[in-house]
ROTOR-627407 format. One record per atom (N, C-alpha, C, O): x, y, z. Coordinates in steps of 0.001 Angstrom, whole numbers, plus 500000, padded with zeros to 6 digits. Example, Ala and Ser with C-alpha at 12.3 -4.5 7.8 and 13.67 -1.06 7.14 Angstrom:
BEGIN
513190494310507800512300495500507800513200496700507800514236496681508465512850497750507080513670498940507140512900500030507870513409501138508039
END
This chain:
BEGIN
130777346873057911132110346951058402133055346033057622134033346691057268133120344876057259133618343879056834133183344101055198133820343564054292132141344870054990132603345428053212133529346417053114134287346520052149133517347339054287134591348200053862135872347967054117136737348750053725136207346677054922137663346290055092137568345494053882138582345851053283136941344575053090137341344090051907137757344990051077138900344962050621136608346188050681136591347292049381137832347881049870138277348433048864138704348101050883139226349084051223140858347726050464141860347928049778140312346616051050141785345661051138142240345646049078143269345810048423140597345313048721141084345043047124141290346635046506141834346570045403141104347527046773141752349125046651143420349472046570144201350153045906143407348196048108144909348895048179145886347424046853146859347482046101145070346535047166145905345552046366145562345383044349145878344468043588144948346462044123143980346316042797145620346810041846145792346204040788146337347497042117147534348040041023148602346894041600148799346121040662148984346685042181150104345890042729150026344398042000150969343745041554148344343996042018148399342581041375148263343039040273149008342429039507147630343895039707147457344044037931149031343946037701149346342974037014149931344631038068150712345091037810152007343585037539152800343430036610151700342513039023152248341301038513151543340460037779151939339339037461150818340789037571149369339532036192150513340227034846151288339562034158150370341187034809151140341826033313152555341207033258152752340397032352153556341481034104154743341090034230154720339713033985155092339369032863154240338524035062154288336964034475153753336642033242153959335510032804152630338012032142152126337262031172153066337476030018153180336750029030154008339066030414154825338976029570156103338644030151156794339575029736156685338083030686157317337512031220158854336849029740159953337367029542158323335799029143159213335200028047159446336298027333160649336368027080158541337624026679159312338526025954160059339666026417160704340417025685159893339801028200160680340244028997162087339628028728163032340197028181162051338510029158163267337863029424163918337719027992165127337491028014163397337803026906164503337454025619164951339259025696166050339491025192164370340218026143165148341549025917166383341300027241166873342425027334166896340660027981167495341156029563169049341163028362169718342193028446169476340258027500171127339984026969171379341754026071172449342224025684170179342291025986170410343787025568170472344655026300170808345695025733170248344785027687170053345356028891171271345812029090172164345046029451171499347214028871172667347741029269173038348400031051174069348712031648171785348375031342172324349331032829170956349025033415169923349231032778170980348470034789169636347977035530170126348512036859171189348369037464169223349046037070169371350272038824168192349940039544167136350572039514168601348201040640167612347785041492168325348018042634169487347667042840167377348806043601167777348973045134169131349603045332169745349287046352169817350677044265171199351278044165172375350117043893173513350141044362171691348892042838172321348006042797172800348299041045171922348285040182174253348551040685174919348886039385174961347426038695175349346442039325174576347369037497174873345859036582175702346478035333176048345825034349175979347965035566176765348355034460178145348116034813178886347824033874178580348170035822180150348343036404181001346844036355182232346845036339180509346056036342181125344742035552181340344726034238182336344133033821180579345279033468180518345470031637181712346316031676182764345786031318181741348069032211182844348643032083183850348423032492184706349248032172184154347656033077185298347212034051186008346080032696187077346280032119185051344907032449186035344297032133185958345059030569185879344160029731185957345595030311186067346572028691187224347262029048188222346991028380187347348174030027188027348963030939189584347796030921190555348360030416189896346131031463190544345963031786191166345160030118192353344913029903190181344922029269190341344053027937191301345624027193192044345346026251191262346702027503191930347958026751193585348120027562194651348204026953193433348130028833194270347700029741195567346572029129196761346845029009195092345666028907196301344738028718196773344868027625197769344181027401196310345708026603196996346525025605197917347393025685199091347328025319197115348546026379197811349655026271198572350120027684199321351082027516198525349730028708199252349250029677199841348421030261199473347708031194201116348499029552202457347588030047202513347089031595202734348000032394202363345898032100203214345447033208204614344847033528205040343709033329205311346136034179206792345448034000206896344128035258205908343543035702208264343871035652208149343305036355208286343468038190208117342769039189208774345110037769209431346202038983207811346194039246207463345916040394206535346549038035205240346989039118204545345408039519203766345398040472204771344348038941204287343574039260204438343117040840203537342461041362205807343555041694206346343242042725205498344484043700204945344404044797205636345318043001204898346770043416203023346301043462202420346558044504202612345945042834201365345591042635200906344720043933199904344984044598201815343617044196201445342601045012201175343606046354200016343553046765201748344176046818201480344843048363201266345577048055202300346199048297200373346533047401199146347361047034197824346956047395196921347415048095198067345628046461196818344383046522196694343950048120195558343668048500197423343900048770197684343030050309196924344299051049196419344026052138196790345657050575196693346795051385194708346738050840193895346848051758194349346623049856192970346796049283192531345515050180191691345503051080193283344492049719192498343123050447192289343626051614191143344074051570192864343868052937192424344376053738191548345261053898191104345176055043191112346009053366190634347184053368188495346805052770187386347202053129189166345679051550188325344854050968186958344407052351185767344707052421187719343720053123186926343019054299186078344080054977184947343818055386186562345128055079185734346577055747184778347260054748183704347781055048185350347178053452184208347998052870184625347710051577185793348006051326184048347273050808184419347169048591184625348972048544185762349444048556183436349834048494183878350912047972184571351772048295184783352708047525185375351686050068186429351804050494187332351553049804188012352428049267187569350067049645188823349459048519188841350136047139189946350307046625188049350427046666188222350904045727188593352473045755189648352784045201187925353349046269188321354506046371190337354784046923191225355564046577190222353655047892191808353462048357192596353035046839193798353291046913192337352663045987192696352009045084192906353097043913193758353102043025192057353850044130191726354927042657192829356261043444193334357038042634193085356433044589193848357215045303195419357101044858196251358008044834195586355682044503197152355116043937197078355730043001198101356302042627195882355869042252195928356423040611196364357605040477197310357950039770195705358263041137195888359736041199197191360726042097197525361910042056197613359631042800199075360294043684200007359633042276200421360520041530200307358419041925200654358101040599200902359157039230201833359280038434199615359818039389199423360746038295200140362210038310200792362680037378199878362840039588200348363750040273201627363728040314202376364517039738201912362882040952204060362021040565204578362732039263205355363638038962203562361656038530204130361689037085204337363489036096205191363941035333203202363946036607202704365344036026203961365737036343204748366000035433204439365861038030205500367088038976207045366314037927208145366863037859206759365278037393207878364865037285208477365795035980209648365906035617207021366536035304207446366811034121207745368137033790208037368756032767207537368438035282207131369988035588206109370463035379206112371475034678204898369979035857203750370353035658203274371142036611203808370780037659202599371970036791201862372593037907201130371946038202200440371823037189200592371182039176199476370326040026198923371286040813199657371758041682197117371940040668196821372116041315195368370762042201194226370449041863196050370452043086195197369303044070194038369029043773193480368114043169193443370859044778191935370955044644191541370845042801190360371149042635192142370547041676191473369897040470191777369204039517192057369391038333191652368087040419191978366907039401191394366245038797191768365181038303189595367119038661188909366837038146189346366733036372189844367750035890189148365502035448189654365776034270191240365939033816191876366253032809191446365594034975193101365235035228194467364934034089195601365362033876193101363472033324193587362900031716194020363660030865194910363448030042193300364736031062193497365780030079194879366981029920195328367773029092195139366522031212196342367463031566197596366697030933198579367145030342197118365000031354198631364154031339198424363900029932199449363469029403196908364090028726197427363696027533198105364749027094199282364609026762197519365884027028198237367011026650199554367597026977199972368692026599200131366767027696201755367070028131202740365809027526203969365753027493201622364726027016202485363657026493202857362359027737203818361590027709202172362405028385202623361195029618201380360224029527201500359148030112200661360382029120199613359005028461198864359201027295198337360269026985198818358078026600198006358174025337196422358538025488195773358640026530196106358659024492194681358391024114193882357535024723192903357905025370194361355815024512193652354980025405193653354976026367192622354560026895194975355502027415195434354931028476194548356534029170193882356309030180194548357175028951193338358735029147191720358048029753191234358267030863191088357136028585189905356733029070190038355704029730189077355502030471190990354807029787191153353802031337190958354852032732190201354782033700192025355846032333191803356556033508190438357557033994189954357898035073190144357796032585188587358711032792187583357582033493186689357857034293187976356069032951186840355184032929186912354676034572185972354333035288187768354723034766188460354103036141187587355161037311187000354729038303187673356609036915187429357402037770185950357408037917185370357425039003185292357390036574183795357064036702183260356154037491182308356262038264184350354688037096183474353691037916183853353712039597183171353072040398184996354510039998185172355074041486183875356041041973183226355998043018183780356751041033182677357607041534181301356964041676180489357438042471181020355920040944179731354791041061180099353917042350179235353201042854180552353941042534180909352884043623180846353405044927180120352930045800181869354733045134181631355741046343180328356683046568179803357157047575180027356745045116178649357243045649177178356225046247176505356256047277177147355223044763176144354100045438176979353405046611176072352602046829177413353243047031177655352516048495178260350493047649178334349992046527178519350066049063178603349272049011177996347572047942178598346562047578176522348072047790175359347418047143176064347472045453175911346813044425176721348411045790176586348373043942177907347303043026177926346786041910178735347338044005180324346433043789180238344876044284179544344586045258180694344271043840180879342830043926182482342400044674183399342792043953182897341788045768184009341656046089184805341564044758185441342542044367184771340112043882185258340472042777185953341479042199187151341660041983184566342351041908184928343581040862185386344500041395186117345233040730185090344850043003186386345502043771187653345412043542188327346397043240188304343791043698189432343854043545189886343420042098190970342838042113189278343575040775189539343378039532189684345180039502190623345614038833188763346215040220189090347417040306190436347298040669191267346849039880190720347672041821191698347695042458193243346976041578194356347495041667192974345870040872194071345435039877194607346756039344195418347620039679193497346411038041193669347850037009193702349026037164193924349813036243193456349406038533193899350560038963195599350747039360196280351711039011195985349808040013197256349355040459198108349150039241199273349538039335197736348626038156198560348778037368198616349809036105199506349811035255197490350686036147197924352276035963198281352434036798199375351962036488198460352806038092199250353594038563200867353269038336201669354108037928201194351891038676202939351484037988202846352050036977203817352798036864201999352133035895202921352650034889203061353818034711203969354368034088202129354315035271202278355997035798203386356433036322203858357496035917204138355548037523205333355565037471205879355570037119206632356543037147206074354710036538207169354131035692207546355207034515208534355022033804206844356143034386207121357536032933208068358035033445208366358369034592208713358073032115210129358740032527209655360737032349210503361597032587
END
């Protein structure tokens, strides 16, 4: 009886420890690969969405102007996410990426565009091709929408208060300038 609860115990534990004996032995040449590690998916947890974000916001302060009309505009945007922040990050953010896209929609009707709602899938493509955002300011917004869709889909786990509201910035200030097109 007591051999087969051992044979049965080292059965169930025989891959689980091999498996950490390997890991601690390679362990140091583990760890000199992690600064190349582009994208790590533990427990629906994103380590890519900080990298794109601030790439996302380093293209941003280029190619999207902050006047001083959105900066005033920005602040109680921000007051509306912060709140929103405390209930849920990928709430805030999705509330945040929503500015983008009523912003966008604005801007399109402004030019006489046909907006159809149900597809705003690829949206960028409409506003580069009519002349209301560049090239760069296209993949802020493609990039913006991706990392909304990482965020609303993985849940909460995957966003950092932080990078919520560093979202929520650069989203806010595409959308002013989205406005702001004449």
């Amino acid at each position: 009886m007591w051999l087969d609860f051992i044979a049965s115990l080292v059965d169930s534990l025989a891959w689980p420890l091999i498996t950490l004996l390997i890991l601690y032995t390679l362990r140091n040449p583990l760890l000199e690969l992690m600064p190349f590690l582009k994208r790590l998916k533990i427990q629906n947890l994103e380590l890519e969405f900080s990298d794109k974000l601030k790439e996302l916001g380093s293209q941003a302060s280029r190619t999207v102007p902050l006047t001083r009309e959105a900066t005033l505009t920005k602040r109680d945007s921000q007051d509306q996410i912060l709140e929103l922040l405390v209930v849920s990050r990928s709430a805030a953010i999705a509330e945040a990426w929503r500015e983008v896209e009523e912003a966008a929609v604005d801007a399109a009707r402004r030019h006489n565009i046909d907006v159809k709602l149900h597809n705003l899938n690829r949206f960028e493509k409409t506003l580069l091709e009519n002349d209301i955002i560049d090239e760069q300011q296209a993949k802020i917004y493609s990039g913006l929408r991706s990392l909304r869709n990482s965020a609303v889909h993985e849940g909460d786990a995957a966003v950092s208060d932080s990078n919520a509201l560093a979202f929520a910035d650069l989203s806010i200030q595409l959308a002013e300038h989205l406005r702001g097109m004449k």
